[in-house]
Each structure stands twice: as C-alpha cells, then as structure tokens.
N, CA, C and O of each residue as an XYZ file, in Angstrom:
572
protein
N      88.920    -24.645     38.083
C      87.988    -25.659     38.504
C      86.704    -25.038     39.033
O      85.596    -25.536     38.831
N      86.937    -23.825     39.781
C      86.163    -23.373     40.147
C      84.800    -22.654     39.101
O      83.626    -22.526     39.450
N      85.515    -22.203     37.541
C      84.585    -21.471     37.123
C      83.822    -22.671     36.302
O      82.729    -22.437     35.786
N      84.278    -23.634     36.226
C      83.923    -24.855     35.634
C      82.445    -25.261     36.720
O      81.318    -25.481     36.277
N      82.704    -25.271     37.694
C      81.691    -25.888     38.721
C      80.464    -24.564     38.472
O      79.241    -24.701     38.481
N      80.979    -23.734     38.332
C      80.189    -22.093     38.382
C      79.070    -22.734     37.118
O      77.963    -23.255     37.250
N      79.777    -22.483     36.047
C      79.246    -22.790     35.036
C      78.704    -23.965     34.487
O      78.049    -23.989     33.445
N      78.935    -24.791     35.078
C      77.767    -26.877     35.209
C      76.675    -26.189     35.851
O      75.528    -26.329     35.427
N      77.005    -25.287     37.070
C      75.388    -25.282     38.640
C      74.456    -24.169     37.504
O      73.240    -24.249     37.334
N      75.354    -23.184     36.836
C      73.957    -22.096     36.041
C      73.843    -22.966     34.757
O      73.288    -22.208     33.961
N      73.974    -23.652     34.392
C      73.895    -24.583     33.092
C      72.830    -25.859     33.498
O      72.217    -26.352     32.551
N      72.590    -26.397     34.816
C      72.172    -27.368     35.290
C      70.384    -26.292     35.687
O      69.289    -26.551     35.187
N      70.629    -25.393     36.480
C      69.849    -24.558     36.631
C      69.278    -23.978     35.304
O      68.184    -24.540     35.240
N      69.370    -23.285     34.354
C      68.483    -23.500     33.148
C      68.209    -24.273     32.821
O      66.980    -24.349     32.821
N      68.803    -25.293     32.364
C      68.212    -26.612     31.977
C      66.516    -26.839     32.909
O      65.371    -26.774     32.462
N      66.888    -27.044     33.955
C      65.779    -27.259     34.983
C      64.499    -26.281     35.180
O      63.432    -26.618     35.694
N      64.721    -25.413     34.831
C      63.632    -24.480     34.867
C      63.004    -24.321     33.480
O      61.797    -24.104     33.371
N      63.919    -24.440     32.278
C      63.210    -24.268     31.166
C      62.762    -26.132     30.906
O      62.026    -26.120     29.920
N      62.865    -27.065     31.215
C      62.440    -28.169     31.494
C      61.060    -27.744     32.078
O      60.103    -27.718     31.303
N      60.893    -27.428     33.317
C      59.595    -27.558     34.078
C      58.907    -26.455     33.028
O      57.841    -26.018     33.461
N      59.207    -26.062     32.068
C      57.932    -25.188     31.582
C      57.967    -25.605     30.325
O      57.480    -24.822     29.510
N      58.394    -26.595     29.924
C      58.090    -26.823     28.294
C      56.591    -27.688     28.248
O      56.193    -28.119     27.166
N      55.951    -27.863     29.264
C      54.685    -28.822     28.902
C      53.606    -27.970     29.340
O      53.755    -26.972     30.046
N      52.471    -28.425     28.871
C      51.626    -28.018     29.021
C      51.143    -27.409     30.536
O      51.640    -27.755     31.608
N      50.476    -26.801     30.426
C      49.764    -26.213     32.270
C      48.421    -26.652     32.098
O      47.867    -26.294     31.059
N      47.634    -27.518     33.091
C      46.243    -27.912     32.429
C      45.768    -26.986     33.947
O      46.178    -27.028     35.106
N      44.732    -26.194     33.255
C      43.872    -25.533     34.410
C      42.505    -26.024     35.531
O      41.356    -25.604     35.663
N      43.012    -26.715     35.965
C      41.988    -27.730     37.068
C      41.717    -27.052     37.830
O      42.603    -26.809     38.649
N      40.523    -26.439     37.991
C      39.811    -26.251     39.417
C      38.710    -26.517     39.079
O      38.267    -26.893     37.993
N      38.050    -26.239     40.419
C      36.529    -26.526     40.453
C      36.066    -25.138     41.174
O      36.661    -24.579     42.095
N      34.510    -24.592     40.348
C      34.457    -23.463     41.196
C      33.465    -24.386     42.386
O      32.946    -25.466     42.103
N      33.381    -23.939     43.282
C      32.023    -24.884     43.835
C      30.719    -23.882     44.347
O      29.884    -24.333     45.130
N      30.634    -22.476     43.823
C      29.098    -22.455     43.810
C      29.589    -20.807     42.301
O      30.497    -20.141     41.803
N      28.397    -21.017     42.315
C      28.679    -19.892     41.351
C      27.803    -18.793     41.606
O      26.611    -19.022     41.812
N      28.212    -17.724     41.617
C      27.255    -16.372     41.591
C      26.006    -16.510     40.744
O      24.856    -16.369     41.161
N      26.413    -16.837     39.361
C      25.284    -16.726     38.319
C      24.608    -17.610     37.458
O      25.640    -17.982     36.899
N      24.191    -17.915     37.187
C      23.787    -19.172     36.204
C      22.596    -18.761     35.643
O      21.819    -17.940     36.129
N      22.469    -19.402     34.528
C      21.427    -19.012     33.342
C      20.762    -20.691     32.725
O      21.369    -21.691     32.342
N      19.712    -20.485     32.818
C      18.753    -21.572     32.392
C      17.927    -21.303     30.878
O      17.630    -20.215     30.385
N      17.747    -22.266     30.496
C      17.052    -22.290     29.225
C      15.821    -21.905     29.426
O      15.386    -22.037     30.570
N      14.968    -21.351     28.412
C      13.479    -20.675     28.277
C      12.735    -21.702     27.184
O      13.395    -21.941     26.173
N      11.756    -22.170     27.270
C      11.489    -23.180     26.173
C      10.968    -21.647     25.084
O      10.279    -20.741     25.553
N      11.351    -21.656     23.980
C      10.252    -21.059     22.920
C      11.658    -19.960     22.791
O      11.377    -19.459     21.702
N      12.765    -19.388     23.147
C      13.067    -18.422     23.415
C      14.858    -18.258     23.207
O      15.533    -19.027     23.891
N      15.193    -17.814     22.789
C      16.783    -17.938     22.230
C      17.944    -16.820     23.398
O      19.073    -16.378     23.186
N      16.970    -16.678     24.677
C      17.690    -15.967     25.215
C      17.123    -16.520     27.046
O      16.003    -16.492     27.555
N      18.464    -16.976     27.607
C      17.701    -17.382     28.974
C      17.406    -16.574     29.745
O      17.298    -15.367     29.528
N      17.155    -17.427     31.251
C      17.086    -16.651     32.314
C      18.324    -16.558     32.993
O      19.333    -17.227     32.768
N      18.142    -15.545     33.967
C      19.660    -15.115     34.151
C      19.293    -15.100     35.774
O      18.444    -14.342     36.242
N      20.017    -15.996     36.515
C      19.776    -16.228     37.763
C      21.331    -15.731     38.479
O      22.441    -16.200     38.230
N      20.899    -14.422     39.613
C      21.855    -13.965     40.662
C      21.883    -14.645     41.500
O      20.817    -15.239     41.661
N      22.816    -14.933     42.340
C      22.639    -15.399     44.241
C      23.421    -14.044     44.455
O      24.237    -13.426     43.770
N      22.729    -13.798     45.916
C      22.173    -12.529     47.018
C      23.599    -11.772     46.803
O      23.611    -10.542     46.746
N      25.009    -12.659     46.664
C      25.972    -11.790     46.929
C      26.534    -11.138     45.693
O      27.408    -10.279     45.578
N      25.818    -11.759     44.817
C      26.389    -11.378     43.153
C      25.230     -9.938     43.013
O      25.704     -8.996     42.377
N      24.093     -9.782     43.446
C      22.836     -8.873     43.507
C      23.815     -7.681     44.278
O      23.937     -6.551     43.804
N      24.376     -8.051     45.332
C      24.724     -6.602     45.872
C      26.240     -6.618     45.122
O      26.552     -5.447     44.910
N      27.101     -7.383     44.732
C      28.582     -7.331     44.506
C      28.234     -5.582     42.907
O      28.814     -4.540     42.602
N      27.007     -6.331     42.460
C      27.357     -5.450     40.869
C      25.964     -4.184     41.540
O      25.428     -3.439     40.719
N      25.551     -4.120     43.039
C      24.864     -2.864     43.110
C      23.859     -2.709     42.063
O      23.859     -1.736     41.309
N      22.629     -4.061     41.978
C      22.123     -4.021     40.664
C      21.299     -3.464     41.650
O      21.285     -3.559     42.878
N      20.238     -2.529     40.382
C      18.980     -1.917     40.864
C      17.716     -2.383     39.925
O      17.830     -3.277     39.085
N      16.690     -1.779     40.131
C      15.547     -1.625     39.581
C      14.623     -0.752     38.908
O      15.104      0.381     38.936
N      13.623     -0.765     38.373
C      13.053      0.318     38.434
C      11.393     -0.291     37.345
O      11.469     -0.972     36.322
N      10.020      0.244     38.015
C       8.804      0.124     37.014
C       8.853      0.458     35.799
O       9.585      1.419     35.562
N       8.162     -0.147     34.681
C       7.789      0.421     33.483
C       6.975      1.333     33.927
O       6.347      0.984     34.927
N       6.678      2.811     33.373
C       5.458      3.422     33.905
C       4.966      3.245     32.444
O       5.358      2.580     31.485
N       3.736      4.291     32.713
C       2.758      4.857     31.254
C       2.546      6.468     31.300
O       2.257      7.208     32.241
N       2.764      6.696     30.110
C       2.666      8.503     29.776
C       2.393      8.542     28.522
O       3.051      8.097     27.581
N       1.064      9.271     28.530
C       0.647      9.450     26.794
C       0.947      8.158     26.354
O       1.863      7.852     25.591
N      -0.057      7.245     26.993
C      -0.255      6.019     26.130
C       1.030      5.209     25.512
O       1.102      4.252     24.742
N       2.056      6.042     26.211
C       3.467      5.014     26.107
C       4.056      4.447     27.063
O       3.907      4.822     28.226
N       4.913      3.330     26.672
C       5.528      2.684     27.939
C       6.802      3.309     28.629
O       7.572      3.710     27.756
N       7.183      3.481     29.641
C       8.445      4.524     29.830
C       8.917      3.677     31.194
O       8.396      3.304     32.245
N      10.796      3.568     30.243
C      11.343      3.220     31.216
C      12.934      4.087     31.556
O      13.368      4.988     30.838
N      13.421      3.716     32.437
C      14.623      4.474     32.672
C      15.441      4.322     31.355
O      15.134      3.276     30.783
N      16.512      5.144     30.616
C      17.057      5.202     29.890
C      18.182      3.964     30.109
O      18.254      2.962     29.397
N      18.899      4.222     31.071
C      19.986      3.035     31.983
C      19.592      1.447     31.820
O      20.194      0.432     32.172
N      18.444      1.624     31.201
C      17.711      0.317     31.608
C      17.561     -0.341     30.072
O      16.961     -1.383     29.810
N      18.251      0.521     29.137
C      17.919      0.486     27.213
C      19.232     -0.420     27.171
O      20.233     -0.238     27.863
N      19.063     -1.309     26.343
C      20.583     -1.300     26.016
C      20.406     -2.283     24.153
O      19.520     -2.994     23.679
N      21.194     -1.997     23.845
C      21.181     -2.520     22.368
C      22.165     -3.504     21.734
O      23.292     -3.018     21.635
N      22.038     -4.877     21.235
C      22.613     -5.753     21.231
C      23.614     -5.794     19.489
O      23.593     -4.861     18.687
N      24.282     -6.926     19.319
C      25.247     -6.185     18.151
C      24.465     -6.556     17.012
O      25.114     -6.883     16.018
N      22.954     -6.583     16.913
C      22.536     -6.697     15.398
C      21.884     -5.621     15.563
O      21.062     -5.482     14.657
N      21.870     -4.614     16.469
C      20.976     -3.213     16.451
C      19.794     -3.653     17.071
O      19.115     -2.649     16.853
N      18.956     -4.503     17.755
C      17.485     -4.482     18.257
C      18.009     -4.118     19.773
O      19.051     -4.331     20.393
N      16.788     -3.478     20.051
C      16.941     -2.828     21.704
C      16.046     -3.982     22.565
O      15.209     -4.742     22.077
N      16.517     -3.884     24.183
C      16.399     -4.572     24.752
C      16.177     -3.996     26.591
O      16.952     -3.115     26.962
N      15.492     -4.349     27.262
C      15.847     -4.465     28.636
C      15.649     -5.734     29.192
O      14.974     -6.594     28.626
N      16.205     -5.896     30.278
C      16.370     -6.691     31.246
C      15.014     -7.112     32.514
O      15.524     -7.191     33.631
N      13.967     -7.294     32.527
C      12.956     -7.805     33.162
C      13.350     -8.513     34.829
O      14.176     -9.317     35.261
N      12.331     -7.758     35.352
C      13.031     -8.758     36.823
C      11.553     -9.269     37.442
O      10.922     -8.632     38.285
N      11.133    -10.533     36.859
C       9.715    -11.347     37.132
C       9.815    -11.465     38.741
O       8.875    -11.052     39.421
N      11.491    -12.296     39.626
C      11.201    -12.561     40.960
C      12.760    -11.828     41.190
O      13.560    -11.305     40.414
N      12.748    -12.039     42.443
C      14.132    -11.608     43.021
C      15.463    -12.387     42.620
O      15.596    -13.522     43.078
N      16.183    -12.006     42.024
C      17.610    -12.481     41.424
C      17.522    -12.938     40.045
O      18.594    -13.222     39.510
N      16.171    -13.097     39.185
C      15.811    -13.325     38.538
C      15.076    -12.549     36.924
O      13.887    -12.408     36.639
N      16.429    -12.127     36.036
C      16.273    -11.598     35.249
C      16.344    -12.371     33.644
O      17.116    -13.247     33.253
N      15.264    -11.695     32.942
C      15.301    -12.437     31.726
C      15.130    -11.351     30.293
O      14.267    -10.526     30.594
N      15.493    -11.167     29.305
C      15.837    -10.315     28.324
C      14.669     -9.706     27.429
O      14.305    -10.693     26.790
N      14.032     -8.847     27.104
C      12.742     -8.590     26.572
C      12.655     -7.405     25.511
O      12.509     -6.203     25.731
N      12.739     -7.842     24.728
C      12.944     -6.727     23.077
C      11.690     -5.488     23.360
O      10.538     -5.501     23.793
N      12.601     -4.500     22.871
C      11.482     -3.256     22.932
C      11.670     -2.745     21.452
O      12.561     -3.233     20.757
N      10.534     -1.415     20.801
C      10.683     -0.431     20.358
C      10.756      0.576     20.989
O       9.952      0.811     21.891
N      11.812      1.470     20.636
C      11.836      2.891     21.283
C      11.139      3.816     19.960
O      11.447      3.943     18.775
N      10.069      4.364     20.807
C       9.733      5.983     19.223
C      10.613      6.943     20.100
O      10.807      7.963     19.438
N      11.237      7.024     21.357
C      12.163      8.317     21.612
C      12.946      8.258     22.904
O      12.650      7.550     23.866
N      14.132      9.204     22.810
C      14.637      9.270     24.680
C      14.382     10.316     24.505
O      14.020     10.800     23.432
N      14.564     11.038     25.850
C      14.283     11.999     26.015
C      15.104     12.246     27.762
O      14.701     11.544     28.689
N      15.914     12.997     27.932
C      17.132     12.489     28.561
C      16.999     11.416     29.800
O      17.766     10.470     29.617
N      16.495     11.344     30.597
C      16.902      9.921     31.489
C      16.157      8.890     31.471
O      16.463      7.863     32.076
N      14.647      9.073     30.495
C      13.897      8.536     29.841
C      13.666      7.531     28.412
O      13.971      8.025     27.327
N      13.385      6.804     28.439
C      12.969      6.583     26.851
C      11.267      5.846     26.890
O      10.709      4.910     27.461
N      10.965      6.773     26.048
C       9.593      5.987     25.491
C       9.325      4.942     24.397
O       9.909      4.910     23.314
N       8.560      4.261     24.727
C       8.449      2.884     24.248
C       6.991      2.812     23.077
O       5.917      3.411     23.121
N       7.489      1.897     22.172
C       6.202      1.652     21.432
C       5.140      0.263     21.901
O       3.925      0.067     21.871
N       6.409     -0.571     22.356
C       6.422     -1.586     23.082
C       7.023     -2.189     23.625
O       8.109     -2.193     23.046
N       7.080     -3.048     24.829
C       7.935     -3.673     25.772
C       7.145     -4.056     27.036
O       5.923     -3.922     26.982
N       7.652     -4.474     28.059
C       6.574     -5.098     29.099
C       5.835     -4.180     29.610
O       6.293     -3.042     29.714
N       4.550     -4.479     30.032
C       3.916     -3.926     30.305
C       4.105     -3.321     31.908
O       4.758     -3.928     32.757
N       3.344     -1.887     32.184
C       3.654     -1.140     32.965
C       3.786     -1.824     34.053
O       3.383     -2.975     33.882
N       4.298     -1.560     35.440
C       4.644     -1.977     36.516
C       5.569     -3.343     36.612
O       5.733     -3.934     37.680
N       6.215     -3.815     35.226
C       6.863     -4.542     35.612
C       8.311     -3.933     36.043
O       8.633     -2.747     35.967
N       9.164     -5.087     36.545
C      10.599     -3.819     37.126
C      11.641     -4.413     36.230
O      11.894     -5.553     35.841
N      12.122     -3.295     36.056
C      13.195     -3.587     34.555
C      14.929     -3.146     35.619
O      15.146     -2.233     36.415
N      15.880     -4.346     35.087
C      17.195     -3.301     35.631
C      17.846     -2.144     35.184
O      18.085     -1.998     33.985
N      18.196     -1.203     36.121
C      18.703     -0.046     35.823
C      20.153      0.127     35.909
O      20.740      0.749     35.023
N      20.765     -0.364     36.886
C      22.125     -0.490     37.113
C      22.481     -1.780     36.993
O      21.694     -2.572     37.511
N      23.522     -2.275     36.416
C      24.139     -3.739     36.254
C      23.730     -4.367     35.311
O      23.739     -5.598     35.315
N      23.141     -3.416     33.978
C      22.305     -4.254     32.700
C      23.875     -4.734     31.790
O      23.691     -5.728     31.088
N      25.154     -4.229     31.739
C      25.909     -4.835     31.275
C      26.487     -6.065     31.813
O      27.029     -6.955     31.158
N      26.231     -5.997     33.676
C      27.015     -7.304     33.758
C      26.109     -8.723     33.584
O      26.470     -9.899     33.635
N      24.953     -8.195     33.385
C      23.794     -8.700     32.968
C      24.062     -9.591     31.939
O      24.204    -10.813     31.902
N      24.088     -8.953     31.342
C      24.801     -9.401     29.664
C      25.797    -10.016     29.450
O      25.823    -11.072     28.819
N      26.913     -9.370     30.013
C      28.275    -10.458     30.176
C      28.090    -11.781     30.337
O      28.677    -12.710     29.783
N      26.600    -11.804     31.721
C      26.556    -13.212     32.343
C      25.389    -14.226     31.113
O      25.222    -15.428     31.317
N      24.903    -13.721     30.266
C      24.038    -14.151     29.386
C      24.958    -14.736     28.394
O      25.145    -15.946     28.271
N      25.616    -13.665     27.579
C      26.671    -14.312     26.553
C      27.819    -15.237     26.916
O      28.457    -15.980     26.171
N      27.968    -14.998     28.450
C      28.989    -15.860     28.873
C      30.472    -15.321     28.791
O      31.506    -15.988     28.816
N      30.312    -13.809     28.677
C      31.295    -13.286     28.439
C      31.660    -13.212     30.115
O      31.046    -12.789     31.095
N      33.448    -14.073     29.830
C      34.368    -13.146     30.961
C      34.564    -14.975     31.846
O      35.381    -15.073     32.762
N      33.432    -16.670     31.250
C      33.755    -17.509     31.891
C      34.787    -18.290     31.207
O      35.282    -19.274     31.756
C-alpha cells in the first residue's frame, strides 16, 4: 500500500510540474527609463544616439578632436570603425550624451592614427572608447 501511495505522490508530482510548463511564458515588464534611445534624423538613414549620464560613465565612453596635418583630417584610430557593407565611419559628439554617425574616407592609418580624406571637420569631438556599444545601441543590437 505503501509503494502504491509512493508512486500516485511522484506520479501526481510530475504531472504537476510538467503541467505548469507546457504553456507559454509571456515576458511582461516594463523598463521605466532607459539608458539610451535613438531618434530619427530627417534626410538621414542613421539616427541620433542619445546617452543618460549613467550609461556615459557605465561604457567609460570618451572623446577626442578631429585635428589637421598636411591638409588632412586626423582622428584617433579607436574612433574608425567599419560597418558590414565595408564604408568607414565615426561617431560625432555635437552636445553631451549626444552622438550621431558620420561616413569618412581614410587615404591611411598610421598606428594610433588615421588620416582622412574626409569626415567632420577639425575640432569636432569624435568617440574613442565605447564606439561599439555605440553601435549596438544604433542597430538595436542586444534589445
């Protein structure tokens, strides 16, 4: 009698657990603020890419000027990055938390350097550190 009762309670017990998981799981939350968000550009197939203060220090993003040398534009190498149809690119920072995507030519690197044929013009500040999570947050990779 006893192994009978044994065997109804672990028989009753699977039942019940593989029950509670045969349906669906629907994923409900709400975030309620978000680190990042990206806005549309009229004219432009690539937005703006808006940080708040704690997402700016969480990914240790930095900066850095376009300079000029020999009539070229020069920016940090860290700051190059190349998208999957092959055109190169940096990251522009017009105000604070506020980055938006800007096609370059490179004629060369030259090691922590690359020179430019074109891209923004000198003294603007391009990112140097955090240009991938940059990107993540543009393509939407990772929401």
């Amino acid at each position: 009698m006893r192994r009978k009762r044994r065997a109804a309670a672990g028989l009753m017990t699977v039942l019940l657990v593989s029950s509670s998981c045969g349906g669906t799981v629907t994923d409900k939350y709400t975030v309620s603020h978000e680190p990042a968000h990206i806005e549309e550009v009229a004219g432009s197939d690539h937005p703006r890419i808006i940080l708040e203060p704690e997402a700016l220090k969480r990914i240790a993003l930095q900066t850095a000027p376009v300079t000029k040398s020999s009539g070229l534009l020069v920016v940090p190498s860290a700051a190059v990055f190349v998208d999957p149809k092959g055109k190169w690119w940096v990251y522009t920072n017009p105000e604070t938390g506020v980055f938006i995507r800007h096609e370059i030519k490179i004629q060369r690197q030259a090691g922590d350097l690359a020179y430019l044929l074109s891209g923004p013009p000198a003294g603007t500040k391009v990112a140097t550190v955090g240009v991938p999570s940059l990107y993540g947050v543009e393509e939407e990779i990772g929401h």
